[in-house]
C-alpha positions as CSV (number, residue, x, y, z in Angstrom):
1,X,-18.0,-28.6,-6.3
2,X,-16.5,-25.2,-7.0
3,X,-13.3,-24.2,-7.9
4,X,-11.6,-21.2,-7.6
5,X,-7.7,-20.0,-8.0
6,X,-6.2,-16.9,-6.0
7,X,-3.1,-15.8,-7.8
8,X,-1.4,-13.6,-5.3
9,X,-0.8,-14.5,-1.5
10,X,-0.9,-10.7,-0.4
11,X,-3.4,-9.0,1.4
12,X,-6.0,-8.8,-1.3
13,X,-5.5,-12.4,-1.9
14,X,-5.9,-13.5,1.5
15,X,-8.4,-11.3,2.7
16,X,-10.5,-12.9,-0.5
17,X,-9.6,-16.5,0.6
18,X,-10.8,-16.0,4.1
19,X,-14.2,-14.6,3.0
20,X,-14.6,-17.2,0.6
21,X,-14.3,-20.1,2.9
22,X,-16.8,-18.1,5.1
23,X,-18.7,-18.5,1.9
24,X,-18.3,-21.8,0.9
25,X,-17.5,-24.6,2.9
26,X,-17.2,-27.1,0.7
27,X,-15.4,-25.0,-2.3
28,X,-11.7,-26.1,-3.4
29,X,-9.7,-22.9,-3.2
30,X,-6.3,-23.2,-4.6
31,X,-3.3,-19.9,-3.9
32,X,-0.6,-19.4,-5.8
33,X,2.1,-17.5,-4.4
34,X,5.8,-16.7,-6.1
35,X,7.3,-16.3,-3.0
36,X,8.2,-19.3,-1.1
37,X,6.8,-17.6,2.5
38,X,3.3,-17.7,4.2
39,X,1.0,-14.0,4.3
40,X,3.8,-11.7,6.1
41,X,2.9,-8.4,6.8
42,X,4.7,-6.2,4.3
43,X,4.2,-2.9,6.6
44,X,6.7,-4.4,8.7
45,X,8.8,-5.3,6.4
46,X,11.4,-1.9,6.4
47,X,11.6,-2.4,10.4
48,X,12.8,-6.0,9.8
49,X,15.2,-5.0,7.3
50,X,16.8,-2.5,9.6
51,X,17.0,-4.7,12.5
52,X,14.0,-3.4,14.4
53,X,12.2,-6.2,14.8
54,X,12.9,-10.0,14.3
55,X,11.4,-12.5,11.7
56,X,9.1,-13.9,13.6
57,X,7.0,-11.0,14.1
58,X,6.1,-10.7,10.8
59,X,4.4,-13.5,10.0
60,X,0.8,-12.9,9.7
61,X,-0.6,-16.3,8.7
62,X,1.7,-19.4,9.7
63,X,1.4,-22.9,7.6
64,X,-1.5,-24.0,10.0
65,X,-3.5,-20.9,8.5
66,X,-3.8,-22.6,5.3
67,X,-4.6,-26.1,6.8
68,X,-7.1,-24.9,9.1
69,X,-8.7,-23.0,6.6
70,X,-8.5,-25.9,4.1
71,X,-6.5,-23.7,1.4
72,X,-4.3,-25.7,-1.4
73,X,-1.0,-23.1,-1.4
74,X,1.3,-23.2,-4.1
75,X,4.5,-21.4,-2.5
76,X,7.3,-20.5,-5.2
77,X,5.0,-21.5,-7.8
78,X,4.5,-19.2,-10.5
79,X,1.4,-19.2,-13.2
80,X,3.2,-19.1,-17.0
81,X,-0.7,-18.5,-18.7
82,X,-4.2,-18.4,-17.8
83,X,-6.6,-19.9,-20.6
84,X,-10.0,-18.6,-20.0
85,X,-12.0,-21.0,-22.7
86,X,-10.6,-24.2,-20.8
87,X,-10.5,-22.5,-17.4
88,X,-7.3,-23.4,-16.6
89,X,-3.7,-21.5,-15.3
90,X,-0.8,-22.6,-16.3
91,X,2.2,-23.0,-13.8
92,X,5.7,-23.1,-14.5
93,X,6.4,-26.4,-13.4
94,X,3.8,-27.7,-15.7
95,X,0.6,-27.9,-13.3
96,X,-2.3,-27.2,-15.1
97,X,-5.7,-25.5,-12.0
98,X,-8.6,-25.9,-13.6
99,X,-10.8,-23.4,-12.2
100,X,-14.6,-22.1,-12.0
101,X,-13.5,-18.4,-11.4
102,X,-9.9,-17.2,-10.7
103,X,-8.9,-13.9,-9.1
104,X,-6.0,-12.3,-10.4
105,X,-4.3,-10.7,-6.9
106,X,-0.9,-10.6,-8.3
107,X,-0.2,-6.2,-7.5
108,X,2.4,-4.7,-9.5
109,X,5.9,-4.3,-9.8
110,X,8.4,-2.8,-11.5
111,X,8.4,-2.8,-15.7
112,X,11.3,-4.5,-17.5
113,X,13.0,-1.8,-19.4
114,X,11.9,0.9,-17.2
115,X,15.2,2.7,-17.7
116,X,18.7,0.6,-18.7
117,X,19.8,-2.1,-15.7
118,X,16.5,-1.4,-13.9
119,X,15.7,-5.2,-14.3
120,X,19.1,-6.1,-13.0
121,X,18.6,-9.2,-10.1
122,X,20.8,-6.9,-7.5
123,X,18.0,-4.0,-8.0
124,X,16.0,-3.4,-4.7
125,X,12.6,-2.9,-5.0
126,X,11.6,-3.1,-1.6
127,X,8.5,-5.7,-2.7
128,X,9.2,-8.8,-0.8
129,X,10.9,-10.4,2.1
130,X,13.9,-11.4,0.4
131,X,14.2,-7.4,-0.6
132,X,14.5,-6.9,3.3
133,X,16.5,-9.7,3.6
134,X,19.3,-8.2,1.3
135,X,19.9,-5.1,3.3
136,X,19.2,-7.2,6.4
137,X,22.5,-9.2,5.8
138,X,24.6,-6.4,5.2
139,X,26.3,-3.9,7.7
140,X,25.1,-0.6,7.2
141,X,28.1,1.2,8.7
142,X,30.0,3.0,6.5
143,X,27.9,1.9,3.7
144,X,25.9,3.9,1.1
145,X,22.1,3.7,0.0
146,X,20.1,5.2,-2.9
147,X,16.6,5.2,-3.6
148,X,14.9,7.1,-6.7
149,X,11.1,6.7,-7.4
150,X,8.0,8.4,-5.4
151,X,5.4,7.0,-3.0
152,X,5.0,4.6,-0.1
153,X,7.3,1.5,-1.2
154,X,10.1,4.2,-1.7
155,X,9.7,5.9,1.4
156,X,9.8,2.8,2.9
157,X,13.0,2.2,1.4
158,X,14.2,5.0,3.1
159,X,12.7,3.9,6.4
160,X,14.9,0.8,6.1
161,X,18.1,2.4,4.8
162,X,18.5,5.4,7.5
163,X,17.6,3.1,10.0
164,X,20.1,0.2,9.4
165,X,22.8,2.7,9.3
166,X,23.0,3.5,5.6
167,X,24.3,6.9,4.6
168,X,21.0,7.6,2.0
169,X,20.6,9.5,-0.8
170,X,16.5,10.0,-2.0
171,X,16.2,11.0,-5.6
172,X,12.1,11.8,-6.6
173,X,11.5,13.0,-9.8
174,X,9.6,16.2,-9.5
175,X,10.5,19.1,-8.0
176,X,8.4,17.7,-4.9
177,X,7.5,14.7,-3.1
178,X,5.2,12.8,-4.5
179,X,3.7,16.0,-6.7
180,X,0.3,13.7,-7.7
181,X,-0.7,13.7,-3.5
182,X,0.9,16.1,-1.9
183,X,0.7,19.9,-1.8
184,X,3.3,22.0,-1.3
185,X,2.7,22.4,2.6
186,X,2.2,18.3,3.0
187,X,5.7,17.8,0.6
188,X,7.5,20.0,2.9
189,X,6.7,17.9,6.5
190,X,7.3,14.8,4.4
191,X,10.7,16.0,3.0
192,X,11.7,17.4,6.7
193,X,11.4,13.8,8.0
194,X,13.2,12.9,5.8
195,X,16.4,15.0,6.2
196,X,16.1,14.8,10.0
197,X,16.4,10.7,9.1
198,X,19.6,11.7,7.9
199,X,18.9,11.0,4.4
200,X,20.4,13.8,1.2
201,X,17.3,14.5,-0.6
202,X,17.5,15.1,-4.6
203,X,14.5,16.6,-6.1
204,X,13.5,17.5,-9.8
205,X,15.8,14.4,-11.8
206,X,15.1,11.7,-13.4
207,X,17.3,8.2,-13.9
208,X,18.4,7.5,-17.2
209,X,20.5,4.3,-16.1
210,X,22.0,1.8,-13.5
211,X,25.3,1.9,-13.1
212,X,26.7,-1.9,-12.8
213,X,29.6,-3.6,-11.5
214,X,30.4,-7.4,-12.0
215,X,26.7,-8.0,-13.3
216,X,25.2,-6.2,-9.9
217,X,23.5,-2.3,-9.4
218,X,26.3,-0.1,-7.9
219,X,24.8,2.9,-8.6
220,X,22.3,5.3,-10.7
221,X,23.4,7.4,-13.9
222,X,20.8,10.7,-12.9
223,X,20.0,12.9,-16.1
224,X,23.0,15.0,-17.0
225,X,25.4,12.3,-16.5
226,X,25.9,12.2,-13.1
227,X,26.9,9.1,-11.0
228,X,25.8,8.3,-7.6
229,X,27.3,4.9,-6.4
230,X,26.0,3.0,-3.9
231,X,25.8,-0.7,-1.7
232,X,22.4,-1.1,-2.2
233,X,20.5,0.4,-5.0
234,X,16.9,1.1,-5.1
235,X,14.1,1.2,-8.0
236,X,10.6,2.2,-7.0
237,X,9.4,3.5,-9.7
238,X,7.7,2.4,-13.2
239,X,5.3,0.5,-11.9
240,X,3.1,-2.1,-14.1
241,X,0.2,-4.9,-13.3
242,X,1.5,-7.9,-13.1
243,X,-0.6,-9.6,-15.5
244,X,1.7,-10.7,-17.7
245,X,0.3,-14.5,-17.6
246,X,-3.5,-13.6,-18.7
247,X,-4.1,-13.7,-22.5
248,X,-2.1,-11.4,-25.1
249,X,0.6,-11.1,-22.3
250,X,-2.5,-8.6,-20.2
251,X,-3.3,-6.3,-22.6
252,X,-6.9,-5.2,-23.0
253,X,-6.7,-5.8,-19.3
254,X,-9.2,-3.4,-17.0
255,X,-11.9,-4.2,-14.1
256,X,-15.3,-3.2,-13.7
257,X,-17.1,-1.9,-10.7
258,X,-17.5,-5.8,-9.8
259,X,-14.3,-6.9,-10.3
260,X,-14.9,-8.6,-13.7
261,X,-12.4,-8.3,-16.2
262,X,-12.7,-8.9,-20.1
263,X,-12.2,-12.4,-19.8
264,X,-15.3,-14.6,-18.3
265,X,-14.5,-16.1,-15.4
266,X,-11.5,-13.7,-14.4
267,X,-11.5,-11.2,-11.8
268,X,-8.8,-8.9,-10.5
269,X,-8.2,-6.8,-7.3
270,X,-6.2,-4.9,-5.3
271,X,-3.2,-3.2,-6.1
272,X,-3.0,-4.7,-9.7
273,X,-5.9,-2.6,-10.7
274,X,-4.5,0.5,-10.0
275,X,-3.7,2.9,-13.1
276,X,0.2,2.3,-13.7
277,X,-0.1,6.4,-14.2
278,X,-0.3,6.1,-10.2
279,X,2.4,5.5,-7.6
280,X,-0.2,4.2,-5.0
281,X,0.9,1.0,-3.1
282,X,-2.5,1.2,-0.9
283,X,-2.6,-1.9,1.9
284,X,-6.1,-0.6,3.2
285,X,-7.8,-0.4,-0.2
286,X,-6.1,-3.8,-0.9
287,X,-7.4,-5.5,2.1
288,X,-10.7,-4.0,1.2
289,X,-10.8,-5.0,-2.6
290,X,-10.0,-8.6,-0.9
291,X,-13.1,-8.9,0.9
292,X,-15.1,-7.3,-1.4
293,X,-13.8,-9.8,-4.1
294,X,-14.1,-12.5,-2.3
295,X,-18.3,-11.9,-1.9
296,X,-17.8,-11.6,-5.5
297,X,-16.3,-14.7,-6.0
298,X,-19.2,-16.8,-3.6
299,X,-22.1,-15.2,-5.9
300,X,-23.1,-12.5,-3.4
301,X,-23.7,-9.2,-4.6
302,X,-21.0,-6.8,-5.1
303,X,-20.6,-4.6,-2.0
304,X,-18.6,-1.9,-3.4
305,X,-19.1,1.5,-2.2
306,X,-18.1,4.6,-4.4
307,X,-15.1,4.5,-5.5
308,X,-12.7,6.9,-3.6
309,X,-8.8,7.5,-4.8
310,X,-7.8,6.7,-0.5
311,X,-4.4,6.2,0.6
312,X,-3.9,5.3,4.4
313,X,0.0,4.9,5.1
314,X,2.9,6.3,7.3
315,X,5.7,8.4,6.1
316,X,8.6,7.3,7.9
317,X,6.6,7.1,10.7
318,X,4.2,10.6,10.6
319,X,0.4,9.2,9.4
320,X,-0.7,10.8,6.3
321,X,-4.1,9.9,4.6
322,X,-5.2,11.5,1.3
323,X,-8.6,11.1,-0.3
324,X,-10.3,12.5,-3.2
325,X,-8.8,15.5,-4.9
326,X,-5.6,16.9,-2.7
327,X,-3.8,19.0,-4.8
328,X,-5.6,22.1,-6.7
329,X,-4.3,23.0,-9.9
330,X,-3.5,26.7,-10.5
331,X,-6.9,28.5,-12.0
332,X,-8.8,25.8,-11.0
333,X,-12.3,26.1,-9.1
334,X,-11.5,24.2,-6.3
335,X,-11.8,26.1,-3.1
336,X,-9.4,24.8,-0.3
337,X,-9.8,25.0,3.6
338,X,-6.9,24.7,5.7
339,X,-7.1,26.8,8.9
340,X,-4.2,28.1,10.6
341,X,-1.6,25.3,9.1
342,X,1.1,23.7,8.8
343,X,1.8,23.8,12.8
344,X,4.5,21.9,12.8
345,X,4.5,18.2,11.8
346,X,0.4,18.7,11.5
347,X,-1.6,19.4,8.8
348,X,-4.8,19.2,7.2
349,X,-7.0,20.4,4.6
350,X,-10.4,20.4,2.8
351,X,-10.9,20.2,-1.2
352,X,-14.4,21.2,-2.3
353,X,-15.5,21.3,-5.9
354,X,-17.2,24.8,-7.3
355,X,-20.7,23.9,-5.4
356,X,-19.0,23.3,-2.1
357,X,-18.8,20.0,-2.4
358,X,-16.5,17.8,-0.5
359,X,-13.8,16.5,-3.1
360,X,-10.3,16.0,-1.3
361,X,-9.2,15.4,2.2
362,X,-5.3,15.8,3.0
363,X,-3.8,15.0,6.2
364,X,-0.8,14.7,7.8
365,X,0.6,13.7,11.5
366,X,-2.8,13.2,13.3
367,X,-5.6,11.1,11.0
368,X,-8.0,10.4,13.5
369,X,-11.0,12.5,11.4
370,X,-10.1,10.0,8.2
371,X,-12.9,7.6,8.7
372,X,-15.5,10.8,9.2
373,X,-14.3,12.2,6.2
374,X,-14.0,9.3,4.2
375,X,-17.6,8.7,4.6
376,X,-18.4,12.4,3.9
377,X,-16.8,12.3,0.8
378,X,-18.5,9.2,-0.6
379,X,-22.1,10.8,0.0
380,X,-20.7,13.8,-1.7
381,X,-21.8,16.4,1.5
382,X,-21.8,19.9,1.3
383,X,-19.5,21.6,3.7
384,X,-22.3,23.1,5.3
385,X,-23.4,19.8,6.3
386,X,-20.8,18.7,7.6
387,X,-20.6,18.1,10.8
388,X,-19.3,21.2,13.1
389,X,-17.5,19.1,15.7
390,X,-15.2,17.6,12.9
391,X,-14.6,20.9,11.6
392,X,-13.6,22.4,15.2
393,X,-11.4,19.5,15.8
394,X,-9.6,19.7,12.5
395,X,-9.1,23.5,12.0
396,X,-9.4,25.2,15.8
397,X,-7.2,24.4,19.1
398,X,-9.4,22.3,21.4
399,X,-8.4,19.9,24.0
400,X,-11.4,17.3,23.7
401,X,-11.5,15.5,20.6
402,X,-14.9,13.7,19.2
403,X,-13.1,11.7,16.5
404,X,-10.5,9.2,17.8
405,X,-7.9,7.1,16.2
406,X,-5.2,4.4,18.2
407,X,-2.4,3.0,17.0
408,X,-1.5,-0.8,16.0
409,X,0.8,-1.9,18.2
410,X,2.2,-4.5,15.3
411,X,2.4,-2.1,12.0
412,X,2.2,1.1,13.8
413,X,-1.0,2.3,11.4
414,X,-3.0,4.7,13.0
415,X,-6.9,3.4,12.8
416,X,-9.5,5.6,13.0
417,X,-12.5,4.3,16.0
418,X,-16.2,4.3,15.3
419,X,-18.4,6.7,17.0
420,X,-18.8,5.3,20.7
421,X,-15.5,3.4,20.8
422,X,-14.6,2.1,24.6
423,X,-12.2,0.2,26.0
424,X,-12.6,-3.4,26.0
425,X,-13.7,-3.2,22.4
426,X,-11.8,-5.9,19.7
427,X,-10.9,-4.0,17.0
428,X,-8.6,-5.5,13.9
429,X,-6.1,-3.4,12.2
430,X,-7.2,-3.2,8.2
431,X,-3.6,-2.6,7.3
432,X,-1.8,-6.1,8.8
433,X,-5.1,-7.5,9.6
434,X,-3.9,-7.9,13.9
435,X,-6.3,-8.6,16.0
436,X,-6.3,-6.3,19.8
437,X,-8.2,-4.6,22.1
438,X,-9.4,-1.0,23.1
439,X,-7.9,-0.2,26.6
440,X,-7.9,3.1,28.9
441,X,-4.7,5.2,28.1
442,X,-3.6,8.6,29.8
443,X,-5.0,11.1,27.1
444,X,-7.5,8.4,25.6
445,X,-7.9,4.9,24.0
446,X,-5.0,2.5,23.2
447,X,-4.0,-0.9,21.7
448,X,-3.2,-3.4,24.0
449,X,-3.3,-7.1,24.5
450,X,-3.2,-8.2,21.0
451,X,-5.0,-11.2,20.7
């Protein structure tokens, strides 16, 4: 009988359990999870911290999950080594999984030593439930927050802060949001959010400590020597794989087109494969890598489709997808194609290399054309192939839209519809994997009666 170990109990983890069962009835499929929960759904997890919603909407999978699917979960168990030429992990209280093949679904977090104190227990990193918990339990009122790093998990951060009453400070790095993603126009809508959250934002300044009191983060020590103090401190930033438990502590570690990594036997996806250079945190490529890993694991053939650099998220609440190439260096060839933008809290463009072909797609505040382009840019079309009706929809004023999108009623992720969408349909949200259906709005289709 097969074996097979999942080290990660995340959405790439999961979503590879679930298609492995599909797989293999008979196969003994092991998790192992640090954290001591069930699958929650991360998305949700800065509208639990601030009070939004309660606990019991964010559990994804209860206990019966694993039961029902026959899954052997190891919560609050962490693997100390993998040994690939016995086939066996390692876990801290002394366990020893043997294992057929093991998938490494572990994501990333932040590197010890990424600046003095920035491994300190009291540092927020916004990764887990027991993150939210910690500014859950305190009163935000009259209390101060500060987040440095770039990308979704810090904006997140943010989300949570400003919400549960926390007079924020955002410090980023460059001298714009999230420089690697968004251009100038996109940074700006971003960083107006922002402010209008109430939140101080600090551009162009890098950490060079954390200030402690009594053992615990009070504060960050920003280049030049200034101090800004604060309740709750947050790190998002430095991010490594956490891989730390395959052999020679990870290094040599990298994944092929099929998941495989040096060692036989050991595959890795998800967030964990991402190039620490990157600040993506990407729960649709995730949940994708998971079912596409988990065919892997059951011996079918890898259904991977061109790689495409895609992030699907929400910006303190305004939907923002970026794919492909979305900011053009000065001199380069790129040609861009924006229309009459930024109109307000909308924007979006068109990247295409020097033979007009599609390379980058940036949008912000309405997503619906995402899944059109995405497509697009994976078959490499020329613009003048694309299709006219997505260009009129994206770049001129009309009032009848062919490409639709709805919003999940759990994680608020706005999903683009398939060509002939109607209501009635069951649709699942890739993001927090719920379950709904399609039903007749006002203006169009919407989420309802989540199943």
């Amino acid at each position: 009988m097969a074996g097979f170990v999942i080290v990660g109990n995340g959405v790439t983890g999961i979503r590879a359990a679930e298609v492995l069962r599909r797989s293999m009835r008979d196969a003994d499929i092991t998790i192992v999870a640090e954290e001591p929960y069930p699958f929650y759904r991360r998305p949700q997890l800065a509208d639990f911290a601030s009070g939004v919603v309660g606990e019991a909407r964010l559990w994804a999978k209860k206990p019966a999950f694993y039961e029902e699917n026959r899954l052997d979960v190891r919560l609050g168990a962490r693997v100390l080594s993998v040994d690939p030429g016995s086939r066996s992990a390692r876990l801290a209280d002394g366990t020893a999984l043997v294992y057929d093949k093991l998938l490494v679904a572990s994501g990333r977090r932040v590197g010890v030593g990424a600046f003095a104190g920035s491994d300190l227990p009291s540092v927020n990193h916004f990764k887990t439930l027991d993150d939210a918990r910690a500014i859950r339990d305190l009163d935000g009122a009259g209390k101060a927050g500060l987040v440095y790093g770039d990308g979704l998990v810090a904006l997140e951060l943010v989300r949570a802060l400003t919400a549960a009453g926390f007079a924020t400070t955002y410090v980023v790095p460059g001298e714009r949001l999230w420089p690697e993603v968004l251009d100038e126009d996109a940074a700006a809508i971003i960083a107006g959010r922002i402010k209008a959250s109430g939140a101080e934002l600090v551009t162009g300044t890098h950490v060079q400590a954390v200030e402690s009191r009594d053992g615990r983060a009070a504060g960050l020590i920003l280049a030049g020597g200034e101090t800004r103090w604060a309740d709750v401190v947050g790190v998002c930033s430095g991010y490594q794989p956490a891989v730390e438990y395959l052999p020679d502590g990870g290094r040599g570690f990298k994944v092929d087109a099929a998941f495989a990594t040096p060692w036989e036997g050991i595959y890795a996806a998800g967030d964990v494969t991402v190039d620490p250079a990157r600040s993506h945190f990407n729960w649709l490529r995730s949940w994708r890598h998971g079912a596409s890993a988990g065919a892997v694991l059951a011996g079918q053939p890898a259904d991977v489709p061109a790689d495409v650099d895609l992030l699907n998220m929400a910006a303190l609440g305004l939907s923002l997808v970026a794919m492909g190439r979305t900011v053009v260096p000065y001199r380069s060839t790129d040609r861009e194609m924006v229309g009459d933008y930024p109109v307000g809290e909308f924007y979006k463009k068109l990247v295409f290399d020097s033979d007009d072909v599609l390379v980058g797609a940036l949008l912000v505040g309405s997503i619906a054309e995402a899944g059109a382009l995405e497509e697009a840019l994976r078959a490499r079309t020329r613009k003048a192939d694309l299709d006219p009706a997505l260009l009129r929809q994206m770049f001129e004023v009309t009032y009848r839209t062919e490409y639709q999108g709805v919003q999940c009623p759990v994680c608020r992720h706005e999903i683009q519809l398939g060509a002939g969408s109607r209501a009635g349909d069951a649709v699942a949200c890739p993001i927090c994997g719920t379950d709904f259906v399609l039903a007749q709005g006002e203006v169009g289709l919407v989420a309802r009666g989540v199943r």
